[in-house]
C-alpha positions in Angstrom: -32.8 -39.2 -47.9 -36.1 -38.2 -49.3 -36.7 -34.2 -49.7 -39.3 -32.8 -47.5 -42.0 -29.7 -48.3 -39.6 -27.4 -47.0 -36.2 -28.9 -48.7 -37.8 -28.9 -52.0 -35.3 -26.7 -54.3 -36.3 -23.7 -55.8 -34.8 -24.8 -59.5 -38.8 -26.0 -59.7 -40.5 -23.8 -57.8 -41.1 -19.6 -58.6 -43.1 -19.1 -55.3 -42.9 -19.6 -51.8 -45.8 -20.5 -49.5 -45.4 -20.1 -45.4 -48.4 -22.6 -44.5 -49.5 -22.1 -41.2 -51.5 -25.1 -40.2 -52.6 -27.3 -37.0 -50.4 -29.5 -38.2 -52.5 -33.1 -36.3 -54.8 -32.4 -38.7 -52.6 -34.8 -41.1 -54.7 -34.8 -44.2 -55.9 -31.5 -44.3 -52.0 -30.3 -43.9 -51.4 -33.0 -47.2 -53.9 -31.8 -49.1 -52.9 -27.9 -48.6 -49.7 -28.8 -49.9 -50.4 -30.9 -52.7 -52.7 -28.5 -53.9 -50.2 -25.3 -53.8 -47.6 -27.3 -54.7 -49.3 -28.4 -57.8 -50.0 -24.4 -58.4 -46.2 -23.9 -58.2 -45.5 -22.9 -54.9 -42.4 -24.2 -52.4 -44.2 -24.9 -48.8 -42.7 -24.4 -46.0 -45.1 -25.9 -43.2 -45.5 -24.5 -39.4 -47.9 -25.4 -36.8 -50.1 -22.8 -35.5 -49.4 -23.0 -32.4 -46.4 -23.4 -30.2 -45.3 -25.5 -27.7 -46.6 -28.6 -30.3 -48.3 -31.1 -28.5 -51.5 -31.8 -26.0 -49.7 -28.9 -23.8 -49.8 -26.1 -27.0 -53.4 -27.5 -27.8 -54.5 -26.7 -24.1 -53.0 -23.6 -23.8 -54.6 -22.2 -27.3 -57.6 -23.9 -26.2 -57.5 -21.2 -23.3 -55.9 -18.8 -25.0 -53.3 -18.5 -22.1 -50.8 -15.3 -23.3 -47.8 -18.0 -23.2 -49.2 -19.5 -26.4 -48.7 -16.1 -28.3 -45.4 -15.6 -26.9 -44.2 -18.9 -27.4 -45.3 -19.4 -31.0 -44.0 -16.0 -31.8 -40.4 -16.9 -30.7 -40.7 -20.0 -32.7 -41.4 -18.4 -35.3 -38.7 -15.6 -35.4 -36.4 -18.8 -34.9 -37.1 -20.8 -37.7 -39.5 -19.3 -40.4 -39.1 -15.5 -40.0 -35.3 -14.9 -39.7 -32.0 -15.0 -42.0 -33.9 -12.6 -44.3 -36.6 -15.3 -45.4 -39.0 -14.3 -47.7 -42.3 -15.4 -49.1 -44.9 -15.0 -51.4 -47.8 -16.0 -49.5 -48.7 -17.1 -45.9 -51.6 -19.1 -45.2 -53.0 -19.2 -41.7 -55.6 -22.1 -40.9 -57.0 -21.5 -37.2 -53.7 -19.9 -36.0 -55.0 -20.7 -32.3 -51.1 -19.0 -31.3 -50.7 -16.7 -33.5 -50.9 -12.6 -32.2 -51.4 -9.2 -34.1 -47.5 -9.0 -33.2 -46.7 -11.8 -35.5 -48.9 -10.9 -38.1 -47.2 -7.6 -38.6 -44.0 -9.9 -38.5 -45.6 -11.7 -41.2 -46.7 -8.8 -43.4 -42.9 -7.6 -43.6 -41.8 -11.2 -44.7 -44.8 -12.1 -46.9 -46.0 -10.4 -50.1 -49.7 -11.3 -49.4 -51.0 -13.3 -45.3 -54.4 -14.8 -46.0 -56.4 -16.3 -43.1 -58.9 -18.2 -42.8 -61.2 -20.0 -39.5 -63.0 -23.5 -40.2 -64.2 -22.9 -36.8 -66.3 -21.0 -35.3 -65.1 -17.7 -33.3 -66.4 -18.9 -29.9 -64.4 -22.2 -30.2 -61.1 -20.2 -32.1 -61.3 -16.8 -31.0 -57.6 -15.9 -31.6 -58.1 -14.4 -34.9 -60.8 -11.8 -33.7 -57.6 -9.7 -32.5 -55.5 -9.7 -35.4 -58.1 -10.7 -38.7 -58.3 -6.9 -40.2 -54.4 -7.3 -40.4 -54.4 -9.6 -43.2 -54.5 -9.2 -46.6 -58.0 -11.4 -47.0 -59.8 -13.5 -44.0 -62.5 -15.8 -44.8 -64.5 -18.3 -42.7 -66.7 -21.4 -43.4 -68.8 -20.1 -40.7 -72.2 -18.1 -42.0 -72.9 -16.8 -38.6 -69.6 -15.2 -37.8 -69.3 -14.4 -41.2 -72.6 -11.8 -41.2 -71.5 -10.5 -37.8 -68.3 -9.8 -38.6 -68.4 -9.1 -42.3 -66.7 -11.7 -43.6 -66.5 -13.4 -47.2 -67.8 -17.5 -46.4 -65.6 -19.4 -47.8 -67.0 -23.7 -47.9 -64.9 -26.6 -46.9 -64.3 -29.5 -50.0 -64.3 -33.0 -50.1 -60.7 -34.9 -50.8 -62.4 -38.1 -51.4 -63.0 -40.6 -54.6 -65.9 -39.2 -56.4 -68.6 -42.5 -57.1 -68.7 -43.0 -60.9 -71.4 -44.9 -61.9 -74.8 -46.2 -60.7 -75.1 -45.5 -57.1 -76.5 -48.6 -55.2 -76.8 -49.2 -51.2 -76.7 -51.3 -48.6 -77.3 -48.9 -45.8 -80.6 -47.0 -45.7 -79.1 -44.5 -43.5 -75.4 -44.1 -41.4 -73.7 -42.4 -38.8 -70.0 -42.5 -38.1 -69.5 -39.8 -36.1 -67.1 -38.4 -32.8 -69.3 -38.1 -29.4 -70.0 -35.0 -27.9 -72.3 -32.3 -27.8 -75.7 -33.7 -28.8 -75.1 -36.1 -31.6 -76.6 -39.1 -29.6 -79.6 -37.8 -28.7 -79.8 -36.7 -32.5 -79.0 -39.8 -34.2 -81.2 -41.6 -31.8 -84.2 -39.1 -32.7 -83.3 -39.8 -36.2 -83.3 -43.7 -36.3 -86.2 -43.8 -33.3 -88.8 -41.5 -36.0 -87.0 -43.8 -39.7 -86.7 -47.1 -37.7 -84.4 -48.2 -41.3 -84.2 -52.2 -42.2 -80.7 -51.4 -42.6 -78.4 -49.2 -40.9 -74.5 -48.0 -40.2 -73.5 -46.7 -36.8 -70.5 -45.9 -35.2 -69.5 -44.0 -32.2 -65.9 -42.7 -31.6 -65.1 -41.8 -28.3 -61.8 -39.9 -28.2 -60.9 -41.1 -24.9 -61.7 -42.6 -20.9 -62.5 -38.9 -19.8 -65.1 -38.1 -22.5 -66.4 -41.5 -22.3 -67.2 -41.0 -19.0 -68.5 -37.7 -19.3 -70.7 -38.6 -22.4 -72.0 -41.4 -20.3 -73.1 -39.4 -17.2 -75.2 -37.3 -19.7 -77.2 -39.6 -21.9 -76.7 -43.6 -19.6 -80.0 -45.0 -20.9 -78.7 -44.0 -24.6 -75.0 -45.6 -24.2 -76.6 -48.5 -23.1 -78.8 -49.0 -25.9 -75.6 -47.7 -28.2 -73.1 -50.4 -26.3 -72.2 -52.0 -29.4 -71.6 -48.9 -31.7 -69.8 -47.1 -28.9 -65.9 -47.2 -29.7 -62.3 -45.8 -28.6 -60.8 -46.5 -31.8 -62.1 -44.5 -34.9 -63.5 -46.0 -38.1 -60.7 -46.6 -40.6 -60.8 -43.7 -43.8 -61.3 -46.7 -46.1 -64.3 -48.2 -44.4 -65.5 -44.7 -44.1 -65.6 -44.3 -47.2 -67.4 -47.8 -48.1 -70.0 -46.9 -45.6 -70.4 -43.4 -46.8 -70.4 -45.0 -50.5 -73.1 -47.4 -49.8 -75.4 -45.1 -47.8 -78.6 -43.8 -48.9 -78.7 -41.0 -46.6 -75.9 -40.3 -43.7 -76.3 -37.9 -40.7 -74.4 -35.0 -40.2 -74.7 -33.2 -37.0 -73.4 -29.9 -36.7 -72.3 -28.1 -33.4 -74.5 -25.3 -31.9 -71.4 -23.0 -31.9 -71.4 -23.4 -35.6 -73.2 -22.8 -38.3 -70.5 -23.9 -41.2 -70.9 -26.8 -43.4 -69.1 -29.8 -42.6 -66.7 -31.6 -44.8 -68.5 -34.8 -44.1 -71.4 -33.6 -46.0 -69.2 -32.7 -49.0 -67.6 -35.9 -48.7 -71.5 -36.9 -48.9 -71.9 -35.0 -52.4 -68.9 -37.0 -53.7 -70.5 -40.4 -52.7 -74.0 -39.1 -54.2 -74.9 -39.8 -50.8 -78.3 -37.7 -49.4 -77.8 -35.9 -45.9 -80.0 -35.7 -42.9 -78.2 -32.4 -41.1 -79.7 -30.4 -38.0 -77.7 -27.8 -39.6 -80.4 -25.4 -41.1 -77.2 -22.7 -43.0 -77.0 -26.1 -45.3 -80.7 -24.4 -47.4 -77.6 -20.6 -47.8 -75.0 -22.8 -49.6 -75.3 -22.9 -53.3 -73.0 -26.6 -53.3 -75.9 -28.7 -52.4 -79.1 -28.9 -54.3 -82.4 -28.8 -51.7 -83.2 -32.2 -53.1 -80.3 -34.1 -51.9 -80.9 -33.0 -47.6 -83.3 -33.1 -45.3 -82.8 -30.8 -42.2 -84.7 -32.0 -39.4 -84.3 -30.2 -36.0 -86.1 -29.6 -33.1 -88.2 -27.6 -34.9 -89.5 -29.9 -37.0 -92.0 -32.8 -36.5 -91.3 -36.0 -36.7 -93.4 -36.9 -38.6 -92.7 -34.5 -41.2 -88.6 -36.6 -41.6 -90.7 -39.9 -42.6 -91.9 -37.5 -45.5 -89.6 -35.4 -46.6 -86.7 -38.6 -46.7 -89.3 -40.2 -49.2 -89.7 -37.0 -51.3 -85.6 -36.7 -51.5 -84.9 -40.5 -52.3 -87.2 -40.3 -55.2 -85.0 -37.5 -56.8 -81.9 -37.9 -58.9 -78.8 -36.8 -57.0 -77.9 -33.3 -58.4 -75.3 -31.7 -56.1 -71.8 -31.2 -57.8 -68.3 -32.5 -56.0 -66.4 -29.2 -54.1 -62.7 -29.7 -54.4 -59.3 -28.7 -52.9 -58.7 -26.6 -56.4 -62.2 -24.6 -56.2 -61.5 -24.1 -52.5 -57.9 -22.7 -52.8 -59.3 -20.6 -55.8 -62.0 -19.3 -53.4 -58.8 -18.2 -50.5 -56.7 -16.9 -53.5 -58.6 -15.4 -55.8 -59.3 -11.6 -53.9 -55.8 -11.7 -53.4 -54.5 -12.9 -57.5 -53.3 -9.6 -58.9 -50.8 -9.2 -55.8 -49.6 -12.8 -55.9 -49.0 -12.6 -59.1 -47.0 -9.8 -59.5 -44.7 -11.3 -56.4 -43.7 -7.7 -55.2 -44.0 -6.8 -51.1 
């Protein structure tokens, strides 16, 4: 029987990671891992929230005081007792997680970073317990100046394009519904009007369909076609993204972080037309390669400035896992690497 994360025997390994993680996010969990494994570590892996499942994701959603009570017990039960002991802990979100367990987890840990790629009015849990931890970053600028906070940017997993870059798609959007990304994408294709063009709409399920379609009918009827319940399969993401001129990226008005879909741009040499003005604070993505249009801009002022960008060389440089786990690690590198608690 095949050896999981946490079975792997310590013959190999010198450290021990506790990896706190929403553990649906698949790929983000794998890439964690790979990366501190390939640093040395042992990972043991726990969700962040406890009972799993849609009823632990509701109840951290609301931040009901079960959840903290809940994920605490689970934790004493299988990751904190029997005299365990760890190097590091690394908290992603940690929507259950309480200033109770994190003292729990300073006593078993040498060193408990945390970290929020939300936004602290979607994932608020960690306002009560962040000056706890050894470091806590976000990807959010916002909440980073208000709070103080280091901002720490997303990465891109994905196959960097060698090569020349060609396209088929002038511009693209694969994106999930909400919010207003219709209305954005339809702004941006109504002022480009594109010969060629990529769209895809992912609706997670019946309930937000509905809901989506209440708000903007005239606009899901136009979108009919693009408008699905199934989302676009990584590998034809990645084509799409691949042979894009430009692709939209639409952030959330609670957030001001940069998404990883417009790091997975850089890695395609793919330009980005983003709503999100914090893109001009981040020093990963040369000014040549976006365009920001909002509602504060014109419309005809897109027409423009997408001309001025495609006539520039791509310049931006590929963020990965390893520069992103540096970024989390490296205030903390003198205390990790003498292993003491």
């Amino acid at each position: 029987m095949p050896k999981s994360r946490t079975d792997i025997g310590t013959e190999t390994k010198d450290r021990h990671c506790l990896l706190i993680v929403p553990r649906h996010f698949y790929s983000f969990e794998n890439h964690i891992c790979g990366e501190l494994e390939r640093r040395g570590y042992r990972v043991t892996v726990a969700n962040d929230e406890y009972p799993r499942g849609m009823l632990g994701k509701i109840l951290g959603k609301l931040q009901i005081p079960y959840v903290f009570t809940a994920t605490e017990r689970e934790f004493d039960r299988r990751y904190l007792g029997y005299g365990r002991r760890y190097d590091l802990a690394l908290i992603f979100k940690g929507r259950g997680v309480s200033i109770g367990l994190i003292e729990k987890l300073r006593h078993t840990a040498g060193v408990v970073v945390g970290y929020n790629w939300d936004s602290f009015r979607l994932n608020r849990s960690p306002l009560r317990w962040l000056r706890a931890v050894s470091m806590y970053a976000t990807f959010d600028y916002r909440d980073a100046q208000r709070w103080s906070l280091p901002v720490i940017e997303l990465f891109s997993a994905a196959h960097t394009l060698s090569g020349d870059k060609s396209y088929e798609y002038e511009v693209s959007a694969i994106v999930r519904n909400h919010s207003g990304r219709l209305r954005y994408i339809d702004r941006v294709f109504r002022t480009l009007q594109p010969c060629s063009s990529y769209i895809s709409i992912f609706e997670l399920n019946v309930f937000t369909f509905v809901f989506n379609f209440l708000r903007t009918p005239l606009l899901y009827v136009k979108y009919w076609r693009q408008i699905r319940f199934k989302p676009v399969p990584y590998e034809e993401y990645s084509r799409v993204m691949a042979e894009s001129l430009f692709t939209i990226d639409y952030a959330h008005d609670t957030q001001t972080g940069i998404t990883m879909r417009c790091f997975e741009a850089v890695n395609a040499r793919t330009k980005i037309i983003t709503n999100n003005v914090y893109i001009t604070r981040s020093p990963h993505f040369a000014p040549s390669d976006y365009v920001v249009f909002d509602d504060r801009v014109p419309r005809p002022g897109l027409d423009e400035a997408l001309r001025r960008a495609a006539a520039q060389p791509f310049t931006s440089h590929p963020r990965t896992i390893a520069h992103f786990i540096d970024d989390l690690l490296r205030p903390c590198g003198a205390r990790l690497a003498s292993n003491t608690f």
